[in-house]
mmCIF file of the C-alpha atoms, coordinates in Angstrom:
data_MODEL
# 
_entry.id   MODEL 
# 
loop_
_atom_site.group_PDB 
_atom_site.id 
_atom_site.type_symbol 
_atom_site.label_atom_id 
_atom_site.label_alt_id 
_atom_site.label_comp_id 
_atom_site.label_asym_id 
_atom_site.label_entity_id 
_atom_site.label_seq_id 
_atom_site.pdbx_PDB_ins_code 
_atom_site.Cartn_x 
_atom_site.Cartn_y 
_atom_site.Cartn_z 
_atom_site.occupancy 
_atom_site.B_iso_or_equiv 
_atom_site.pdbx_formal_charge 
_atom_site.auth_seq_id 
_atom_site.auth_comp_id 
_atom_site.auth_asym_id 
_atom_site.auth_atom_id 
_atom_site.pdbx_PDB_model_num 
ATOM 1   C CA . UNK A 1 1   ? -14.072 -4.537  -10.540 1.00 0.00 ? 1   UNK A CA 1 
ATOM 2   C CA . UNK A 1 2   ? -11.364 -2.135  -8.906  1.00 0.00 ? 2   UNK A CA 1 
ATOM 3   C CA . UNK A 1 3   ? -8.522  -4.394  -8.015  1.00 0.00 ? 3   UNK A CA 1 
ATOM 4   C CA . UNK A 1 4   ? -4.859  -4.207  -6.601  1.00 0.00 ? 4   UNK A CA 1 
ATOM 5   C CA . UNK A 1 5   ? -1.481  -5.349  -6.062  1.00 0.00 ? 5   UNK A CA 1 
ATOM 6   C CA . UNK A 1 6   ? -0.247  -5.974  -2.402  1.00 0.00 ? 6   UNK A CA 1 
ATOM 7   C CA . UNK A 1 7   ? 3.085   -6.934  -1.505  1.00 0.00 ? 7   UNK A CA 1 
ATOM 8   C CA . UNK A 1 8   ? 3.580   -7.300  2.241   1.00 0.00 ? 8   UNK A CA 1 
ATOM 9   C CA . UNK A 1 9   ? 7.245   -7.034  3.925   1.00 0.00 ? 9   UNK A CA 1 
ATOM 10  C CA . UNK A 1 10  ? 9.016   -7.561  1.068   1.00 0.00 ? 10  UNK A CA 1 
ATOM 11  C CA . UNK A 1 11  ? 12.440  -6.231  2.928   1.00 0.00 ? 11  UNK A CA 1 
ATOM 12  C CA . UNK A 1 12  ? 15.542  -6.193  2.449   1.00 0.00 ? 12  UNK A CA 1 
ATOM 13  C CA . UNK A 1 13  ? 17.049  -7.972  5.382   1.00 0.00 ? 13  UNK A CA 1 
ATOM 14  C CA . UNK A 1 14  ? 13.959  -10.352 5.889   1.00 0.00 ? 14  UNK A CA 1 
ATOM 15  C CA . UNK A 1 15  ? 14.442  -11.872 2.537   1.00 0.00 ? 15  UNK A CA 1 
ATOM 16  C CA . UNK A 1 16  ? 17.894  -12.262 2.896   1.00 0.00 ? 16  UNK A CA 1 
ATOM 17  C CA . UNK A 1 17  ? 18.296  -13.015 6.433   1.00 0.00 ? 17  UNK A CA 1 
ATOM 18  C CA . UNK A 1 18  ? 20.872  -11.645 9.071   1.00 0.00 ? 18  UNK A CA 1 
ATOM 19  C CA . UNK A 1 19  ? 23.192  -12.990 11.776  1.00 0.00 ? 19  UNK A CA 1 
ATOM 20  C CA . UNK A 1 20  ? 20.193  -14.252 13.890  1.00 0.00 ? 20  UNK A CA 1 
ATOM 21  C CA . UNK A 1 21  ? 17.365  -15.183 11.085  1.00 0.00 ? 21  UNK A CA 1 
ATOM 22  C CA . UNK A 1 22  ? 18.052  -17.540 7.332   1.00 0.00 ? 22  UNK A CA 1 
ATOM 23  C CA . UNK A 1 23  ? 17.207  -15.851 4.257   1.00 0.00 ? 23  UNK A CA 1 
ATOM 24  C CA . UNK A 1 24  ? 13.552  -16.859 3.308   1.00 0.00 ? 24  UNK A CA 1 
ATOM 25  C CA . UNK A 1 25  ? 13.540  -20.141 0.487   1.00 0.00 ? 25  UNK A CA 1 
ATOM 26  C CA . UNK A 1 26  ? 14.034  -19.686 -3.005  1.00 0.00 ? 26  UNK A CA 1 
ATOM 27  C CA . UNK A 1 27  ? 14.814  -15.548 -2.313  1.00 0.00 ? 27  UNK A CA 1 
ATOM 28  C CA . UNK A 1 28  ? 15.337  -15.837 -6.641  1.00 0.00 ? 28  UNK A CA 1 
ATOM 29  C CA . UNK A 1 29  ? 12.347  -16.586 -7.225  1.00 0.00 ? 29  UNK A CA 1 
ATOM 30  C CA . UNK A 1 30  ? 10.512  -14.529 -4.762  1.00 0.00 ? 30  UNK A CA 1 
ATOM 31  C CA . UNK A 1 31  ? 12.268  -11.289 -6.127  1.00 0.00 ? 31  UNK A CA 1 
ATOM 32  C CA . UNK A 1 32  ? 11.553  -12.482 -10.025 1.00 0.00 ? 32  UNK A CA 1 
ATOM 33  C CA . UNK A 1 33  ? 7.926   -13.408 -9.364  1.00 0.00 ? 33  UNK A CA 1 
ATOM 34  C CA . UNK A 1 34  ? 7.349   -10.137 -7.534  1.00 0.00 ? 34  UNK A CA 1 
ATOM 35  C CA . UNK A 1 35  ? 8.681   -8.381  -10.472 1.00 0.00 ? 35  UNK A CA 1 
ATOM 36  C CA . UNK A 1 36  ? 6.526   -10.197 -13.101 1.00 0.00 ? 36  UNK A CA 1 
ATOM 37  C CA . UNK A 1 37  ? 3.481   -9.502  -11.516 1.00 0.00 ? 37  UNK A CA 1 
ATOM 38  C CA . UNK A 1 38  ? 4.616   -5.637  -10.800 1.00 0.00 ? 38  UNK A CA 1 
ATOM 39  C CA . UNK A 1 39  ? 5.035   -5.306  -14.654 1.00 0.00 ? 39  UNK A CA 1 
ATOM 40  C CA . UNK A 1 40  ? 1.376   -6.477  -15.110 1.00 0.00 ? 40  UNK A CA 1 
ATOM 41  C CA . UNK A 1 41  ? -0.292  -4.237  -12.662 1.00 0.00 ? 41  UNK A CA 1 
ATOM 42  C CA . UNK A 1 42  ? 1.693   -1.692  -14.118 1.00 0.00 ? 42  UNK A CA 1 
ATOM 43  C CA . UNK A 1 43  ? 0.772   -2.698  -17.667 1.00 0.00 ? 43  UNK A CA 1 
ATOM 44  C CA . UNK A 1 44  ? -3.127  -3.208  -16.437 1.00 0.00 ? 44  UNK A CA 1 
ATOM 45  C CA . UNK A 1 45  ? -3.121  -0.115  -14.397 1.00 0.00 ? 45  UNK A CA 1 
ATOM 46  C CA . UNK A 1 46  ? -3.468  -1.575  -11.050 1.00 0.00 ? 46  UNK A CA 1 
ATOM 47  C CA . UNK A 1 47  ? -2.077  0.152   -8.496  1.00 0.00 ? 47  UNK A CA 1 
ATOM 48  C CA . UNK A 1 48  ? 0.487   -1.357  -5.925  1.00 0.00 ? 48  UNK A CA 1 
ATOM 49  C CA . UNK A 1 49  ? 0.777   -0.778  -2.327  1.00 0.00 ? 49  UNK A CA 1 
ATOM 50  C CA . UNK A 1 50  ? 3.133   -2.211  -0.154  1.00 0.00 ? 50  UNK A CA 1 
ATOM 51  C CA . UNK A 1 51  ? 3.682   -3.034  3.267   1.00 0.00 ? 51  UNK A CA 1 
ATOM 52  C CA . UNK A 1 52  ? 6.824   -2.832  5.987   1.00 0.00 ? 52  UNK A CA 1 
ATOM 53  C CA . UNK A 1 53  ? 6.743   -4.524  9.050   1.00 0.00 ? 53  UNK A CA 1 
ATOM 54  C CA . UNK A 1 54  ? 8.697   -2.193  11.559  1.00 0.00 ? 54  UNK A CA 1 
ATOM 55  C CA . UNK A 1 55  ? 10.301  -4.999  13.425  1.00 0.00 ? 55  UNK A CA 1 
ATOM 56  C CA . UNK A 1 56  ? 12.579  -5.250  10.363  1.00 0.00 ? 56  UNK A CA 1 
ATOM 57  C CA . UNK A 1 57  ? 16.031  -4.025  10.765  1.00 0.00 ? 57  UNK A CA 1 
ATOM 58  C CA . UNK A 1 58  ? 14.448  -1.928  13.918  1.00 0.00 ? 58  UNK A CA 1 
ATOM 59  C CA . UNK A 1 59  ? 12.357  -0.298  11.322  1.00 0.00 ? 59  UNK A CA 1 
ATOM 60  C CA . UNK A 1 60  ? 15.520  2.232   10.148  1.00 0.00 ? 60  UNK A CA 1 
ATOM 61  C CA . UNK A 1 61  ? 18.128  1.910   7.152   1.00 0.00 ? 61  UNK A CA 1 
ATOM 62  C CA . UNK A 1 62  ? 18.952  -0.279  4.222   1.00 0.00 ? 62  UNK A CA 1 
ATOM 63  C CA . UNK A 1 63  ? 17.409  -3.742  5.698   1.00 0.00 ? 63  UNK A CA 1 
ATOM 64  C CA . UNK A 1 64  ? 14.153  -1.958  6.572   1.00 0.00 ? 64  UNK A CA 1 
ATOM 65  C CA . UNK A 1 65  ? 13.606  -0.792  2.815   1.00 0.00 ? 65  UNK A CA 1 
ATOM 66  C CA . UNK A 1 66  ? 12.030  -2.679  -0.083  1.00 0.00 ? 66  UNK A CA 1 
ATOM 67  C CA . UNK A 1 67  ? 14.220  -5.529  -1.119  1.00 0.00 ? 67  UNK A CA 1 
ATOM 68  C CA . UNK A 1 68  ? 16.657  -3.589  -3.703  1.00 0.00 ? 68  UNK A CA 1 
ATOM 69  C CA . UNK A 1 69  ? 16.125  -5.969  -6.597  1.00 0.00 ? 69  UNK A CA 1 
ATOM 70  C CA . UNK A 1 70  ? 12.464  -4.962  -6.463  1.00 0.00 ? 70  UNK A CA 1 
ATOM 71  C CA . UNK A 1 71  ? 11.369  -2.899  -8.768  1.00 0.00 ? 71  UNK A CA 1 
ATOM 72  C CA . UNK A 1 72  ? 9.498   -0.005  -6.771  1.00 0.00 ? 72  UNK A CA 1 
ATOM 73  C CA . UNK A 1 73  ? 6.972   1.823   -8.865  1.00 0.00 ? 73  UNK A CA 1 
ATOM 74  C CA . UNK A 1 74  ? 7.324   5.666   -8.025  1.00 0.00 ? 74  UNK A CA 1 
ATOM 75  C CA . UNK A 1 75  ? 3.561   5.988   -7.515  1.00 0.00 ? 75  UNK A CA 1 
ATOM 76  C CA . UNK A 1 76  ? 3.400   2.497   -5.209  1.00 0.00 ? 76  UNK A CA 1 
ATOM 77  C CA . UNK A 1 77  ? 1.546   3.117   -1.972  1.00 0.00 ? 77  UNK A CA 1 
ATOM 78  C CA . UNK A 1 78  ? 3.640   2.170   1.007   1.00 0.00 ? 78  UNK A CA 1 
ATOM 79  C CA . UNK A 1 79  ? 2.216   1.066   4.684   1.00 0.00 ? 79  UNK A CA 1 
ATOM 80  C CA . UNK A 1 80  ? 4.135   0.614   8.013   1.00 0.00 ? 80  UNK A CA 1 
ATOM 81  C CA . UNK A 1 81  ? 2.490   -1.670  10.347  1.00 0.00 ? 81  UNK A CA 1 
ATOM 82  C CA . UNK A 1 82  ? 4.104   -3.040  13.607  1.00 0.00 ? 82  UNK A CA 1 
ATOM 83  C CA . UNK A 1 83  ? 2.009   -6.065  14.078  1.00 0.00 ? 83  UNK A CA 1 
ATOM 84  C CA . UNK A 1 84  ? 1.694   -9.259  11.632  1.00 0.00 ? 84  UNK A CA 1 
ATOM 85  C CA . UNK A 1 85  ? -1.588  -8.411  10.445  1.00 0.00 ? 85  UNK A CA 1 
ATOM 86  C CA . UNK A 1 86  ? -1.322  -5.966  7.666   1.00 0.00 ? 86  UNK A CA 1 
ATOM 87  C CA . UNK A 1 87  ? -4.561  -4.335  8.547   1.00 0.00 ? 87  UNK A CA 1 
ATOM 88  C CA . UNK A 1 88  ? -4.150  -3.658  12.154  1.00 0.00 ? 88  UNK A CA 1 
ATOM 89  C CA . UNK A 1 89  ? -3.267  -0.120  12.964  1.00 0.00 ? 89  UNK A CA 1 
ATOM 90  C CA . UNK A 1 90  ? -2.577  1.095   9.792   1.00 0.00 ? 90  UNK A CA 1 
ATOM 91  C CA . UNK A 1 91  ? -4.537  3.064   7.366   1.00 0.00 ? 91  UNK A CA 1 
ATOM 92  C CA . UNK A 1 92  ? -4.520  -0.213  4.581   1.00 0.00 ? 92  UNK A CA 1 
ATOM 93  C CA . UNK A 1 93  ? -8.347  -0.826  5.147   1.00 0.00 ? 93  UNK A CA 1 
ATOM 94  C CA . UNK A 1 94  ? -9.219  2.373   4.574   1.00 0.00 ? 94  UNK A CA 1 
ATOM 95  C CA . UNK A 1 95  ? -7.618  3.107   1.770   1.00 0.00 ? 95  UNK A CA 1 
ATOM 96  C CA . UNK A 1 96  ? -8.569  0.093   -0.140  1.00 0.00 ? 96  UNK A CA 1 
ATOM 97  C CA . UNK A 1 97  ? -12.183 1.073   0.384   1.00 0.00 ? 97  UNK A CA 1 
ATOM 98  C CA . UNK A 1 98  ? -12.031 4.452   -0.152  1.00 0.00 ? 98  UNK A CA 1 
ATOM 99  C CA . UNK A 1 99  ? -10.551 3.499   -3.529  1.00 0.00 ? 99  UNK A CA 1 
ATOM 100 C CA . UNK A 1 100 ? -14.086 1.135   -3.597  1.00 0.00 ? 100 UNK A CA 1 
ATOM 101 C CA . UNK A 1 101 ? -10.763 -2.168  -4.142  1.00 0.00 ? 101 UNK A CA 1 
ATOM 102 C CA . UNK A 1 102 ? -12.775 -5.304  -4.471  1.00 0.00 ? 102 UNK A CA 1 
ATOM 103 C CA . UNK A 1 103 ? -10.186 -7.755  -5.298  1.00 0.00 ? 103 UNK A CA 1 
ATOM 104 C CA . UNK A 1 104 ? -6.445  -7.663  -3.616  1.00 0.00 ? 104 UNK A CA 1 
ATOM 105 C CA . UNK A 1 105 ? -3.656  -10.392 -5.291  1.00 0.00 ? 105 UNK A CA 1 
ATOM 106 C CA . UNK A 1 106 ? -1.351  -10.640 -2.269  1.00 0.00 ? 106 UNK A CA 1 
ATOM 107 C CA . UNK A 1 107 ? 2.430   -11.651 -2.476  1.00 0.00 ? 107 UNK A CA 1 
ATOM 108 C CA . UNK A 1 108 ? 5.539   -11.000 0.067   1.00 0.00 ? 108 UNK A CA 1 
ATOM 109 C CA . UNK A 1 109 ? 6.671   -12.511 3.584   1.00 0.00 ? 109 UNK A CA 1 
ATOM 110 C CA . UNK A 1 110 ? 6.222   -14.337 5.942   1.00 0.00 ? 110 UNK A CA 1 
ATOM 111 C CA . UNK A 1 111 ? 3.793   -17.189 4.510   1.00 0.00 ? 111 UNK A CA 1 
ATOM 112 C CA . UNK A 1 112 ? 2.727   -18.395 7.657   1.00 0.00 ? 112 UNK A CA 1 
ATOM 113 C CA . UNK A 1 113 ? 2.631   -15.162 9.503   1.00 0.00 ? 113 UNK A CA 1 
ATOM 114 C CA . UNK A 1 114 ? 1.905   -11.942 7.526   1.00 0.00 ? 114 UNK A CA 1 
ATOM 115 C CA . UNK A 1 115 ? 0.259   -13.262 4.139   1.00 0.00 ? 115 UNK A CA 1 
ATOM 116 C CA . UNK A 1 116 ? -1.699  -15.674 6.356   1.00 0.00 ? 116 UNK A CA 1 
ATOM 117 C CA . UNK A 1 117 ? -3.278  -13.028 8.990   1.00 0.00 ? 117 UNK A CA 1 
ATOM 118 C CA . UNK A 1 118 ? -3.359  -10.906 5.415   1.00 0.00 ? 118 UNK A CA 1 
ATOM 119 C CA . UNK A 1 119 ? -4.900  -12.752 3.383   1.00 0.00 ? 119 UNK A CA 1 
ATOM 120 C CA . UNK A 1 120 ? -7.900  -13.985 5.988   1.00 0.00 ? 120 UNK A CA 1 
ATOM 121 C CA . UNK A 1 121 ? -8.625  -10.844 7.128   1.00 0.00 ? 121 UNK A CA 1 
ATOM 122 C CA . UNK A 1 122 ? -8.928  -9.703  3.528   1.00 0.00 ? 122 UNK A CA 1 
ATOM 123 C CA . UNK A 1 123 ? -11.676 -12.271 3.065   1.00 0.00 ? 123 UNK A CA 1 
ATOM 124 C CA . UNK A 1 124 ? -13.684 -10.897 6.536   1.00 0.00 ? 124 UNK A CA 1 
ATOM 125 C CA . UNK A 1 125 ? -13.333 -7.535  5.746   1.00 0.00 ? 125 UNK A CA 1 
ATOM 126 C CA . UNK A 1 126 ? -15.026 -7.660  2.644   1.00 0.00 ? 126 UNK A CA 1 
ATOM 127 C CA . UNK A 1 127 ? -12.199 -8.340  -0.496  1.00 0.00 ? 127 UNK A CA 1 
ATOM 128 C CA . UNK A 1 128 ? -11.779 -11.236 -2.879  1.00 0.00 ? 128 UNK A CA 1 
ATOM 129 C CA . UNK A 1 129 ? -8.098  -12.885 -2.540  1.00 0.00 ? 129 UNK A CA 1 
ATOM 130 C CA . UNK A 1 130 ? -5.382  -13.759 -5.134  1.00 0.00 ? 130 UNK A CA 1 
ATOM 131 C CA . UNK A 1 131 ? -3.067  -15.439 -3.334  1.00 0.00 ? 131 UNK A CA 1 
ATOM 132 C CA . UNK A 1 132 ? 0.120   -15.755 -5.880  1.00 0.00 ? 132 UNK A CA 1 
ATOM 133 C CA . UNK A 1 133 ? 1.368   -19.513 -4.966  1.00 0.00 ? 133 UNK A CA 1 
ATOM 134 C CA . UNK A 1 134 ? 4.801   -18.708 -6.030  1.00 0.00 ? 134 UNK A CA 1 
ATOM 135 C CA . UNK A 1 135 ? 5.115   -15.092 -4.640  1.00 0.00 ? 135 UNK A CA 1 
ATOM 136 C CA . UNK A 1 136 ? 5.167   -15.471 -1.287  1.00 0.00 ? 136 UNK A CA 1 
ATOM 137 C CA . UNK A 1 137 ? 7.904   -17.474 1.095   1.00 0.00 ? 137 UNK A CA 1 
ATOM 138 C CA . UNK A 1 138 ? 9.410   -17.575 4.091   1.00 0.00 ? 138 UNK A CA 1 
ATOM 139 C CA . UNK A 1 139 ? 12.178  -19.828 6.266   1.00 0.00 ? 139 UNK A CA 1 
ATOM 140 C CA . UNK A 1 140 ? 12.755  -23.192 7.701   1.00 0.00 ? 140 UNK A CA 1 
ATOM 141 C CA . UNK A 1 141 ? 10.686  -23.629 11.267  1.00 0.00 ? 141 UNK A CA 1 
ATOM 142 C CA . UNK A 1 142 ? 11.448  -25.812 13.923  1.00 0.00 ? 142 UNK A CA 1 
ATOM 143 C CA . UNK A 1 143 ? 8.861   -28.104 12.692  1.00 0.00 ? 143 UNK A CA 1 
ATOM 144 C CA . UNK A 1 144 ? 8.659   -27.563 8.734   1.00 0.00 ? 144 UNK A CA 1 
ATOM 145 C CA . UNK A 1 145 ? 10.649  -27.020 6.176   1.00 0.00 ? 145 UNK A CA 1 
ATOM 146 C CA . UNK A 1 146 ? 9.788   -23.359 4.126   1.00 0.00 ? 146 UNK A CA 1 
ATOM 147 C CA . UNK A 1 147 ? 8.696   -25.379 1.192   1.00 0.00 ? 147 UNK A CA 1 
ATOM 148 C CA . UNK A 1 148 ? 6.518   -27.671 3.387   1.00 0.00 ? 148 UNK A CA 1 
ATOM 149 C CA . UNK A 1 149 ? 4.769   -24.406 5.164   1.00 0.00 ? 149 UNK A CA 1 
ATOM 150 C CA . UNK A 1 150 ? 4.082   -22.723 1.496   1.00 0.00 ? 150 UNK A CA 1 
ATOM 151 C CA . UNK A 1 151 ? 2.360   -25.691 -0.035  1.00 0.00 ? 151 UNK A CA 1 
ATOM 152 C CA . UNK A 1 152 ? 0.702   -25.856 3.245   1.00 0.00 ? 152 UNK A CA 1 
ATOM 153 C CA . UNK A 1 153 ? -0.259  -22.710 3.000   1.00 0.00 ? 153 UNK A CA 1 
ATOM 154 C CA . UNK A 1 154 ? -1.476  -22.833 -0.616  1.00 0.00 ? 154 UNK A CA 1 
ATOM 155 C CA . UNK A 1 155 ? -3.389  -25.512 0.403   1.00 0.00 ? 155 UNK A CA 1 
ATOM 156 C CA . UNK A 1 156 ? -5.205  -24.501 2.944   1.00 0.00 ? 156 UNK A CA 1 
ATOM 157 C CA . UNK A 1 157 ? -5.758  -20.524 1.510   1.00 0.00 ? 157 UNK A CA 1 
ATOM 158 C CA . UNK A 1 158 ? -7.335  -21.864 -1.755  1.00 0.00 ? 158 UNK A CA 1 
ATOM 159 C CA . UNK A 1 159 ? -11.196 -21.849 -1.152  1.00 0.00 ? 159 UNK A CA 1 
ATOM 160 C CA . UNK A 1 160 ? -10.628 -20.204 1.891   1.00 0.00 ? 160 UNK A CA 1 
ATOM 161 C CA . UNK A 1 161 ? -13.580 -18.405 2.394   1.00 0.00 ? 161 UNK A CA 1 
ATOM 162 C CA . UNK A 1 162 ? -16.137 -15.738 4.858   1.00 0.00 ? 162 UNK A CA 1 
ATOM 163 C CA . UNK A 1 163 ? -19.477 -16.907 2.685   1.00 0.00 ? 163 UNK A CA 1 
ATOM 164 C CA . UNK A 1 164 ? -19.326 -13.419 0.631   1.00 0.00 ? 164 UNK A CA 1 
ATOM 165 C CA . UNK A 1 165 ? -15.163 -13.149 -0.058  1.00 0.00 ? 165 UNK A CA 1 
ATOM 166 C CA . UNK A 1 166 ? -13.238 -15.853 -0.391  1.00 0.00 ? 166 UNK A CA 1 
ATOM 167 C CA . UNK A 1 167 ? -9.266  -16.651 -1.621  1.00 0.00 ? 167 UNK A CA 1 
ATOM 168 C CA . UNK A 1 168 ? -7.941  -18.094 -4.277  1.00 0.00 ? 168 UNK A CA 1 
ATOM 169 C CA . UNK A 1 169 ? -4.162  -19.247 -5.291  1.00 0.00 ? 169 UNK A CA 1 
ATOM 170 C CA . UNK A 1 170 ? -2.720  -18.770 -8.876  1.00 0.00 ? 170 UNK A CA 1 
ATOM 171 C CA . UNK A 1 171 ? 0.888   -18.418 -10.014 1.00 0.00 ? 171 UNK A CA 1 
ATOM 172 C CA . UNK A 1 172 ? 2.755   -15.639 -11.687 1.00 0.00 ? 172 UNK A CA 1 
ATOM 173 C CA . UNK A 1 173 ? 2.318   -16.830 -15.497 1.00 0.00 ? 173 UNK A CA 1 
ATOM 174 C CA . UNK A 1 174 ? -1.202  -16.643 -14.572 1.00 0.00 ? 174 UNK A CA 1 
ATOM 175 C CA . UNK A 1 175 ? -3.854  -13.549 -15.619 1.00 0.00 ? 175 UNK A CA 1 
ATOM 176 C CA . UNK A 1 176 ? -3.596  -12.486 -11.971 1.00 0.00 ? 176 UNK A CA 1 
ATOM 177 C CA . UNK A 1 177 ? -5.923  -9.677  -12.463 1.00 0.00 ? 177 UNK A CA 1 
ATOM 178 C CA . UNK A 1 178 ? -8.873  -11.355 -14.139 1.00 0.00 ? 178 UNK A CA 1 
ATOM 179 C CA . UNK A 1 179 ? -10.294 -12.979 -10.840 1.00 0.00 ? 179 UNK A CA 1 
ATOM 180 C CA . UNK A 1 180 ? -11.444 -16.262 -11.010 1.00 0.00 ? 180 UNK A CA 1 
ATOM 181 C CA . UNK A 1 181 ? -14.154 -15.880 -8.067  1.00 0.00 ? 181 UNK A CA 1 
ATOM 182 C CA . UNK A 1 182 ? -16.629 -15.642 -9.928  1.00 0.00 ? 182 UNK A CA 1 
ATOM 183 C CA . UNK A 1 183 ? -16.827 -19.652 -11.656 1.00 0.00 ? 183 UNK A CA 1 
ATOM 184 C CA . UNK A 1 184 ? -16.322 -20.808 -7.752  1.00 0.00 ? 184 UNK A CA 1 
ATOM 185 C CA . UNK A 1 185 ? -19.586 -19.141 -6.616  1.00 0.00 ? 185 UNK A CA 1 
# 
C-alpha cells in the first residue's frame, strides 16, 4: 500500500506564537516528534508533503516558512492553502491520488482546526488515517486548555470512520507506516 507523510502548517510563527497569538503547547515536543517520524519516512521511502496555511505571517517571510528546527527534506512536497481544510483549493487531493496514496499519517497544527477538517476529509475522500497522537498541537482556547483539546481530539479521531476509510491514532515510537487498519475491519 502507497502511503505518506503529511505535516500540515507546521510554521514558524504559528508554533511559536506572536504578539497577538501563544505559542502552541509543548512546541519541544511537537518539533522532536515531527523530526522522528521525518527520519522514518525518509528511511522507509515515504514521501512527505507539507502544508502552509497563508494566513500565517500574511503568507510572506520567516514566520510563514517551515518551523526552522524542522528538518525539511529537499524532495518534500509543499502545499499552500488559504482555508483550514487542507484539501480545499489546493492541488493535495490530486496529487495523493495520482500517486494511487492509500494511507496518509498526519501531524502539524492546529488540532482542532486544520488536522481535524484534515484528517476527516481524508477518511471521505477515500484514504486511511494515522493520526500521530503526539505530533500534532495547538494553544489554550477560551474554553480548553491545549492539552485538554488534543486528548479530545485523539479521542474522538481514533475509529473515526466513512464505512470504507477510517482514522487511527498512534505515537511517534510507533511503526507509523505499517497501518493498523486492517485488524479494525
Amino acid at each position: 500500500m502507497k502511503q505518506a507523510l503529511l505535516i500540515i502548517d507546521a510554521q514558524q510563527e504559528l508554533i511559536e506564537g506572536n504578539e497577538k497569538e501563544k505559542a502552541v503547547f509543548n512546541k519541544e515536543t511537537l518539533i522532536r516528534n515531527i523530526n522522528l517520524v521525518i527520519g522514518k519516512a525518509r528511511k522507509s521511502d515515504i514521501p512527505i508533503m507539507f502544508v502552509r496555511d497563508l494566513d500565517v505571517a500574511e503568507g510572506k517571510g520567516t514566520g510563514f516558512e517551515i518551523h526552522n528546527g524542522i528538518s525539511v527534506p529537499k524532495e518534500a512536497k509543499v502545499f499552500d492553502k488559504k482555508a483550514t481544510n487542507c484539501f480545499h483549493g489546493t492541488e493535495l487531493l490530486t496529487h495523493i491520488q495520482s500517486h494511487d496514496i492509500k494511507h496518509v499519517v498526519v501531524m502539524g497544527c492546529s488540532t482542532q482546526h486544520c488536522i481535524d477538517s484534515a484528517v476527516r476529509t481524508a477518511t471521505i475522500s477515500g484514504l486511511d488515517v494515522t493520526l500521530v497522537g503526539d505530533g500534532h498541537s495547538t494553544a489554550d482556547s477560551d474554553v480548553l486548555s491545549a492539552e485538554q483539546i488534543i486528548k479530545h481530539h485523539n479521542q474522538t479521531l481514533h475509529g473515526h470512520y466513512n464505512v470504507e476509510h477510517f482514522s487511527v491514532v498512534r505515537n511517534s515510537e510507533e511503526d507509523l507506516f505499517q497501518p493498523t487498519h486492517d485488524s479494525y475491519r
